[in-house]
C-alpha positions in Angstrom: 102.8 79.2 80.3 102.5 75.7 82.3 99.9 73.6 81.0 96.8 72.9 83.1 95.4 69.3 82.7 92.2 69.3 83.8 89.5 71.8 85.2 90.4 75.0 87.2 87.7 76.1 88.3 87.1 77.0 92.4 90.2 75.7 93.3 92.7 75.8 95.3 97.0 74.8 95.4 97.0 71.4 96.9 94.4 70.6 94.1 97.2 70.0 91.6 100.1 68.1 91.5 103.4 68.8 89.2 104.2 66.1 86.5 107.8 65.2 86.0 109.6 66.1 83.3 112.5 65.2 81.0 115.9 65.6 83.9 119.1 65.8 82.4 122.2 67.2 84.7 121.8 70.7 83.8 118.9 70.3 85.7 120.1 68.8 89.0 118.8 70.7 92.1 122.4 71.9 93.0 122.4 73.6 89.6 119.0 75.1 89.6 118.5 78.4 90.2 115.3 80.0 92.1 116.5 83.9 91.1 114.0 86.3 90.4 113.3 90.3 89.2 110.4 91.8 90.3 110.9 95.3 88.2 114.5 95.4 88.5 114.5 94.1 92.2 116.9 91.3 92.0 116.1 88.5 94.5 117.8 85.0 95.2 114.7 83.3 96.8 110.6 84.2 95.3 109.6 84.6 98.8 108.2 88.1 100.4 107.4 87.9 104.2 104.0 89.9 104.8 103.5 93.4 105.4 102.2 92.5 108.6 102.7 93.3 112.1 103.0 90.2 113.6 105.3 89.0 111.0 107.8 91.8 109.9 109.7 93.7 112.3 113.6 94.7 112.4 114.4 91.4 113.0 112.4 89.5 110.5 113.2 91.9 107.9 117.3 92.0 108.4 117.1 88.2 108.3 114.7 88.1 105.3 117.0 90.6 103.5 120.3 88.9 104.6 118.1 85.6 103.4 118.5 87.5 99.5 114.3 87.7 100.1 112.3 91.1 100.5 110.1 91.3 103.7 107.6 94.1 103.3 107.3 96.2 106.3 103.9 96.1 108.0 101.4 99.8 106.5 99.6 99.4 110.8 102.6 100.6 112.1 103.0 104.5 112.7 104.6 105.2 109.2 107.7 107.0 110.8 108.1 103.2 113.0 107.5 101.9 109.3 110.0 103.6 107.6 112.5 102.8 111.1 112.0 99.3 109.9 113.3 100.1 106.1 116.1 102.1 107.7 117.2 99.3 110.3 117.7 97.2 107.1 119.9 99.7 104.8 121.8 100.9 107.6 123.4 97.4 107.7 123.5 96.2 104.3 126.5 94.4 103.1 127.3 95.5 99.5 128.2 92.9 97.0 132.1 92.6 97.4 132.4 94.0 100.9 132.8 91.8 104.3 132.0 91.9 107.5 133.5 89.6 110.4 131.8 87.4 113.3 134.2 88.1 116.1 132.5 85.8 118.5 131.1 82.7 116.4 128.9 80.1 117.7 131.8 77.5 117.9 131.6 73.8 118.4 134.4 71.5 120.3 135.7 68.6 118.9 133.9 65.9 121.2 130.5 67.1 120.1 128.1 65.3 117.6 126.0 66.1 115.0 123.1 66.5 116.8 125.0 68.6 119.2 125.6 70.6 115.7 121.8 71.0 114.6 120.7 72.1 118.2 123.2 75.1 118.2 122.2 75.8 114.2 118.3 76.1 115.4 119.1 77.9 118.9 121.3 80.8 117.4 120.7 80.1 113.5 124.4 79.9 111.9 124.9 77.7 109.7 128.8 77.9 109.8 130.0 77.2 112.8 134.1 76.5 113.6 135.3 73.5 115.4 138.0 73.7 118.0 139.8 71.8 120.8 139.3 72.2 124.5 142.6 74.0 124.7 140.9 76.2 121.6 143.3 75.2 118.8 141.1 75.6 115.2 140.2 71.9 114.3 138.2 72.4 111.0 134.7 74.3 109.6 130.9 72.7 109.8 128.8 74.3 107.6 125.0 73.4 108.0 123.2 71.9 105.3 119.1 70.6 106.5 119.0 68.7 103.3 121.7 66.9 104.3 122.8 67.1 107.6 119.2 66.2 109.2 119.0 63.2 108.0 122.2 61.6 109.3 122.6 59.9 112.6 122.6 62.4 115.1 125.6 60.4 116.9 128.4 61.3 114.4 130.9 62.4 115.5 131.5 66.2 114.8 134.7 65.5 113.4 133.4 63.2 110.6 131.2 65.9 109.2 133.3 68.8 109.5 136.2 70.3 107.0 139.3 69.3 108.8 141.3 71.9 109.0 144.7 69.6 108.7 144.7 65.8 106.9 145.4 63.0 108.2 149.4 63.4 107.9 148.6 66.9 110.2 149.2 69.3 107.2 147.3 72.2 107.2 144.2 71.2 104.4 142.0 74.6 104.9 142.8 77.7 103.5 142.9 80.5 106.0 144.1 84.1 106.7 146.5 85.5 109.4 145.2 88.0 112.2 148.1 90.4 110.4 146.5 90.8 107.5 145.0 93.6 106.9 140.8 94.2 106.3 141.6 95.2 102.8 144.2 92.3 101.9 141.9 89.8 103.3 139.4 91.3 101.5 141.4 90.9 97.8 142.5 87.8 98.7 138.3 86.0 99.1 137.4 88.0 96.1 140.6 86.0 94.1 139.7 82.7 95.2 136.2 83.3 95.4 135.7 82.7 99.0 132.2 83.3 100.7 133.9 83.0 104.1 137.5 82.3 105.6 138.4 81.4 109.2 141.4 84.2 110.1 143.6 82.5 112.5 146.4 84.1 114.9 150.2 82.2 114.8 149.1 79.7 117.3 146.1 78.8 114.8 143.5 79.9 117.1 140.1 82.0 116.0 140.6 85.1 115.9 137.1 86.1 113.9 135.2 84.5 110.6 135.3 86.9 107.8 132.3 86.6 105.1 132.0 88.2 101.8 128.7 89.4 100.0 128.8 87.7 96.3 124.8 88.8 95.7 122.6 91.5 95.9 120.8 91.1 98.9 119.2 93.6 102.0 116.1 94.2 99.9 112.9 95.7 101.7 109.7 97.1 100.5 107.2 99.0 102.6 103.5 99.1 102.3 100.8 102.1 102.3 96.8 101.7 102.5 95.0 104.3 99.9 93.7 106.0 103.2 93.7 110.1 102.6 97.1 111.0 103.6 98.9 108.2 102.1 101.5 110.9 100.3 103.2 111.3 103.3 104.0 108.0 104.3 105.0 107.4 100.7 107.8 109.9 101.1 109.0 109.0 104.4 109.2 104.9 103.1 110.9 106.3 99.7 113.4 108.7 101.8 114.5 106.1 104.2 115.1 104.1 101.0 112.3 101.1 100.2 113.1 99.0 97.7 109.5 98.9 96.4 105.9 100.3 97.1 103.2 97.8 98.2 99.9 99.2 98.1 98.1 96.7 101.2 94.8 97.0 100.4 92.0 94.3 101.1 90.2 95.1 97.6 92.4 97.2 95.4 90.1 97.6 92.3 89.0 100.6 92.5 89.1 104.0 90.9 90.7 105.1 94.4 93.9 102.3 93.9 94.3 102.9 90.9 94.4 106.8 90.5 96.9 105.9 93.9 99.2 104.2 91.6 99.0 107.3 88.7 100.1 109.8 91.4 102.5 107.5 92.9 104.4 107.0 89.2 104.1 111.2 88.9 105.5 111.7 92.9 108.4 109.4 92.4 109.4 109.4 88.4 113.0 108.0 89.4 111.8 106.4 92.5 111.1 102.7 93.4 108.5 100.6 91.9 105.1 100.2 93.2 103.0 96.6 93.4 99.4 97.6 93.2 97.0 94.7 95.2 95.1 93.1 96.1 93.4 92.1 93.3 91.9 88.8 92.1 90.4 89.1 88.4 92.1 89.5 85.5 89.9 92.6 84.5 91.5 94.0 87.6 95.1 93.3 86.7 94.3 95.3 82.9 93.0 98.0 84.8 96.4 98.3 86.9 98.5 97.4 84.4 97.1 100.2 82.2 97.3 102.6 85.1 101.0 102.1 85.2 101.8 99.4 88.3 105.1 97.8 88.1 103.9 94.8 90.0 101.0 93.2 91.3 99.6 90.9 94.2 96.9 88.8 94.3 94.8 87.0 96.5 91.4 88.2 98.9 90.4 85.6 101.6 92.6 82.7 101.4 95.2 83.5 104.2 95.1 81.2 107.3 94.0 84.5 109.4 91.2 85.5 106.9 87.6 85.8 107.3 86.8 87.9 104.2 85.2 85.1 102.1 83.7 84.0 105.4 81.9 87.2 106.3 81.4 89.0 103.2 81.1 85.5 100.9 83.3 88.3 98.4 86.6 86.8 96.9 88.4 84.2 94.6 89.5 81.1 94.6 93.2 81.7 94.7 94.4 78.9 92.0 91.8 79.9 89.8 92.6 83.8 90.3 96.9 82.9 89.8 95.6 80.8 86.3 93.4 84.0 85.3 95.5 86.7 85.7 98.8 84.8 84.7 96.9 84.4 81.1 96.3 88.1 81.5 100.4 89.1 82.6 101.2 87.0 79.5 98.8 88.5 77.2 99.4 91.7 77.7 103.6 91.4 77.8 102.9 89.8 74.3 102.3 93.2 73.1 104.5 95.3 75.7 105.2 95.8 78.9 105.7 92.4 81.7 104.2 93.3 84.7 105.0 90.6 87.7 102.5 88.7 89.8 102.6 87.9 93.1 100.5 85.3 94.9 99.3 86.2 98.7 97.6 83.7 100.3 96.6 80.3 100.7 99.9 78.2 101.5 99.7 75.6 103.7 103.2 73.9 102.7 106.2 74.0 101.0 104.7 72.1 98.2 101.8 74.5 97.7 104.5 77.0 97.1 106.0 74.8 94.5 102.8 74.8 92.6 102.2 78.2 92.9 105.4 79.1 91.1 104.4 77.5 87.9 102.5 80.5 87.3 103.6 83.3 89.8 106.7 85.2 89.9 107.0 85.4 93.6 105.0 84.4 96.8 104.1 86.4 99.6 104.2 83.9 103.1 102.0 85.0 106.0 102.1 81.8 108.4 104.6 79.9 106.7 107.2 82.3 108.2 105.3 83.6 111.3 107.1 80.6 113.6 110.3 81.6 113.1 112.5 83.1 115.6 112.5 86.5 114.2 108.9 86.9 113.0 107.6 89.8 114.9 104.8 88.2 117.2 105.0 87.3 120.5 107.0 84.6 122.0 105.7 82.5 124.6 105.0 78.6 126.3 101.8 76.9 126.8 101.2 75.0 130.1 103.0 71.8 128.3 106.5 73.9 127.8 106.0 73.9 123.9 106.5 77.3 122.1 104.9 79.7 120.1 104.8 82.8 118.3 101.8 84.8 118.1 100.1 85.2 114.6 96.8 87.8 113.9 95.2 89.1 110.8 95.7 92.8 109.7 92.0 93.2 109.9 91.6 91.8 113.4 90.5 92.8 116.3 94.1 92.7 117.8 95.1 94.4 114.9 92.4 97.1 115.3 93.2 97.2 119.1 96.5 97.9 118.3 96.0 101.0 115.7 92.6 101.9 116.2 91.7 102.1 112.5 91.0 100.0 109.8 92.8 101.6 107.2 93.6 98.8 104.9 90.0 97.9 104.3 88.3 100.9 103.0 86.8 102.7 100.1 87.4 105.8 98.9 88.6 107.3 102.8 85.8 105.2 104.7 86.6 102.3 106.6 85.0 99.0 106.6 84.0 98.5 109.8 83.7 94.7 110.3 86.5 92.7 111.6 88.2 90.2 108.6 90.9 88.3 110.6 91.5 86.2 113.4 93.9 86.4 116.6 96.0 83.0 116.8 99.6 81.0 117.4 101.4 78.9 115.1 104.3 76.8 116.4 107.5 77.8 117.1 110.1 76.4 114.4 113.1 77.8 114.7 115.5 80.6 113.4 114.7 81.8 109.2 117.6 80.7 107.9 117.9 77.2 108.1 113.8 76.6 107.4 114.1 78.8 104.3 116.6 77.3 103.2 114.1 74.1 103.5 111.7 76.1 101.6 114.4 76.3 98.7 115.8 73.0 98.5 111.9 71.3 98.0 111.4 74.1 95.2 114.8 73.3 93.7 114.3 69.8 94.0 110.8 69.9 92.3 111.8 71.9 89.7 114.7 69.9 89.3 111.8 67.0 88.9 110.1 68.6 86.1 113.5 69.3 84.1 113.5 73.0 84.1 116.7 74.9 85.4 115.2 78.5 86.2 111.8 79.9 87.6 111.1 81.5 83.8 111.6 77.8 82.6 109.3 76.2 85.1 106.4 78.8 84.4 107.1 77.5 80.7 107.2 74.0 80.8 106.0 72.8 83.9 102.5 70.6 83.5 99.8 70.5 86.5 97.0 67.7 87.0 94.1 67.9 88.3 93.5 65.6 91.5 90.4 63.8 92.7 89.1 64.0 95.7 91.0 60.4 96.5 93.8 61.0 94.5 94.7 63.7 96.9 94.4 61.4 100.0 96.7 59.1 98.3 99.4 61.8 98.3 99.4 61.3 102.0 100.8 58.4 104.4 97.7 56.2 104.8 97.6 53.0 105.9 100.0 53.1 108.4 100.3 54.6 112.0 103.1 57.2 111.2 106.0 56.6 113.9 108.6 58.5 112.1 109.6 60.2 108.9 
C-alpha cells in the first residue's frame, strides 16, 4: 500500500501531497493507464457520477457511460423512472467492434481559428470536428485535445492545427472511406487498421458522415436502492432493465439492516450484478460487509460539499483517515481471500484531491466535481450578471425531500430520520463532460506519471504521501502575487 509519512489522523485530501518518484518512459503520461475493475466491471476512467438527482439523469449517465465511467442512477427517483434511466443507457450502447456514424458533425471552415475550435468543442462537446471549405470540399480532421490545445494561441489558424487531409504537393495524406462502401466493409476495413474514427467521403470528397468504432468496453451504469422495506422490488426492476451494479445509498450503512440487505441481495440475484454496500466509514464496518458477502464498497459520511451530517449530528469520519483505515482493512483481508474494492464518496474539492485519493481507493465517486457540466441533471439557468449555472442539492435536503416526500436513504431499520442533512445550491456552469473529464484524466495521468508508476494497482503500491503543515499547504498556492492569468 502507499506509504503515509506523517500522521493521519482527522484529516482530510488536500492535507497530503504525492512525492515524486523514479520516471522512466514506461511511465510517461501518454502511456499510463487509469483502467480499473470494480468486481468484473471494467472501467477506463475511476470516476462514478453520484446517485443523485441533481446529478444523474439520461443525459449525464449516456455521456458518463460513453465517457468508459459508471454514473449511478439516482435511488429518489420513482424506481420504474430509475430503472428508465439504466435502460436509456443500454438501449444505446455501442459494443466493442461495432460503429455508429455522425451524419451531421459539428464542422469547422477553413478561415476559423483555434479559439473558434475550443468554443464549438465546449458549446456542443465533440472533440472531432472536420474541416471544410466554403464551397464544402473536406480540408482535413481537428481532433480536441485540452492538454494541448488550450494552451496555444487562440489566433492559429485552424489549418495549422488540423490533419490536412492533402500535403503540401495536394496528394490526398488522410485515409478515408467512400460513400459506396458498404456499413459492413467500412466496418472491416477500421477494425484492420485500427481506426477509432474515419471521415467517409462521396467522389467529390465532400462529408458524407464520420464513422466511429468502439475499441473498449464502455455504457456502464449502476443503480442505487435505500434499505427502506420494499427495496426487493426496485432491486428487480434495476437488475431486469440491466444495471451494471447494485449501490446500496444509504447515509449510515452499518447496520444489521444493510447488511442482512446485502445477504438477501447475493441469494435474489446468484448470477446477477454485483452489489457495493455503503456508506460506511470504519474499518470494523467494511469486515462486517465484507463477511456478509458485498462485492464492493463506498465510503465516506459528511464530507460532500452538500452535507450537513457532521454538522448536525457531530456523527462521521474524517474522510482521509476513513480511506487509510479501511484500505489497511481491503488489504488485510484479500491477504487471506477475497479483494473487495473501495470507493471514496466525498470530500473533493479538485482534481488533485482526486489524485491523492487514488493512492489508496480504487475508484471515486464525484458529486460537485461533475454537477457543472452540461449534462448533469440540475437545472440550468443565469444570474442577473448573464453567468451560468446548474443547480446542485443534497439527497437529504429539503429540495430533495420536497421532491419525494420521504427520506428514505437516511433511516434505520424502516424509520426515517427526520432531520434535513443537505443543502440547496449552484455550482458554475463548466461546460460539456467530455472535454473536463478528460481534464480530470490527464492531471491523474500526469501525477501518476510523476511518481513513476504506470497503472492505478502500481500507484496504490508505490506511491508516498506527506504530511503538510498548516503553511506548507499555503505555499502550494500562488501567493505573493496578484494572479492576472494562468
Amino acid at each position: 500500500m502507499a506509504r503515509i509519512i506523517g500522521d493521519y489522523i482527522g484529516t482530510t485530501f488536500d492535507d497530503f501531497i504525492i512525492l515524486p518518484g523514479m520516471t522512466t518512459g514506461e511511465h510517461l503520461p501518454g502511456k499510463v493507464s487509469t483502467e480499473i475493475e470494480l468486481a468484473g466491471v471494467k472501467l477506463g476512467r475511476p470516476y462514478l457520477p453520484a446517485a443523485m438527482r441533481s446529478v444523474v439523469g439520461n443525459d449525464m449517465a449516456l455521456a458518463a457511460g460513453k465517457a468508459r465511467m459508471m454514473p449511478v442512477a439516482p435511488r429518489g427517483l420513482p424506481a420504474e423512472e430509475e430503472a428508465d434511466i439504466v435502460r436509456y443507457v443500454k438501449e444505446r450502447e455501442v459494443k466493442v467492434g461495432e460503429t455508429e456514424s455522425a451524419t451531421d458533425p459539428m464542422y469547422l471552415l477553413d478561415t476559423e481559428t483555434l479559439g473558434d475550435a475550443l468554443e464549438k468543442a465546449r458549446e456542443s462537446g465533440h472533440s472531432n470536428m472536420p474541416v471544410q471549405s466554403r464551397i464544402g470540399d473536406f480540408q482535413g480532421m481537428f481532433t480536441y485535445d485540452p492538454t494541448e490545445h488550450d494552451r496555444m494561441d487562440s489566433a492559429t489558424p485552424i489549418t495549422d492545427v488540423m490533419r490536412p487531409f492533402r500535403n503540401k504537393s495536394g496528394q490526398i495524406a488522410m485515409d478515408f472511406c467512400s460513400h459506396s462502401m458498404p456499413d459492413s466493409e467500412i466496418r472491416d476495413y477500421m477494425k484492420d487498421k485500427e481506426y477509432r474514427m474515419v471521415p467517409v467521403l462521396d467522389d467529390s470528397y465532400r462529408l458524407r458522415r464520420l464513422v466511429f468504432m468502439q475499441h473498449h468496453e464502455a455504457y456502464k451504469v449502476g443503480a442505487a436502492i435505500d434499505t427502506f422495506p420494499g427495496w426487493e422490488r426496485r432491486a428487480e426492476a434495476l437488475v431486469k432493465a440491466g444495471a451494471d451494479m447494485i449501490f446500496t445509498d444509504t447515509a449510515d450503512a452499518h447496520s444489521t439492516f444493510a447488511l442482512d440487505l446485502v445477504k438477501k441481495f447475493k441469494k435474489m440475484f446468484p448470477e446477477g450484478p454485483p452489489i457495493c454496500a455503503g456508506n460506511i466509514v470504519t474499518p470494523e464496518a467494511f469486515k462486517d460487509f465484507y463477511d456478509a458477502g458485498a462485492d464492493v464498497e463506498k465510503l465516506g459520511m459528511g464530507p460532500g460539499s452538500i452535507c450537513t451530517t457532521n454538522d448536525v449530528f457531530g456523527v462521521g469520519a474524517p474522510p482521509f483517515w476513513s480511506l487509510i483505515e479501511i484500505a489497511h482493512k481491503r488489504d488485510e483481508l484479500a491477504r487471506n481471500g477475497r479483494f473487495v474494492p473501495i470507493i471514496a464518496d466525498g470530500g473533493l474539492e479538485r482534481p488533485a484531491d482526486i489524485n491523492v485519493v487514488m493512492t489508496h481507493a480504487d475508484a471515486v465517486m464525484l458529486g460537485r466535481m461533475v454537477a457543472g457540466f452540461h449534462e448533469s441533471a440540475g437545472e440550468l439557468f443565469r444570474d442577473r450578471e448573464g453567468r451560468k449555472w446548474k443547480e446542485y442539492y443534497g439527497e437529504a435536503s429539503q429540495r430533495a425531500y420536497q421532491a419525494t416526500g420521504n427520506m428514505h436513504r437516511y433511516n434505520v431499520g424502516g424509520e426515517s430520520i427526520r432531520t434535513f442533512q443537505g443543502v440547496q445550491g449552484r455550482v458554475p456552469y463548466v461546460g460539456w463532460l467530455k472535454p473536463g473529464i478528460e481534464k480530470y484524466t490527464q492531471v491523474l495521468k500526469e501525477a501518476m506519471s510523476h511518481a513513476g508508476c504506470k497503472d492505478l494497482g502500481e500507484f496504490r503500491e508505490k506511491a508516498v504521501l506527506l504530511r503538510l503543515s498548516e503553511r506548507a499547504k499555503r505555499i502550494t498556492l500562488p501567493h505573493g502575487i496578484d494572479v492576472i492569468g494562468d
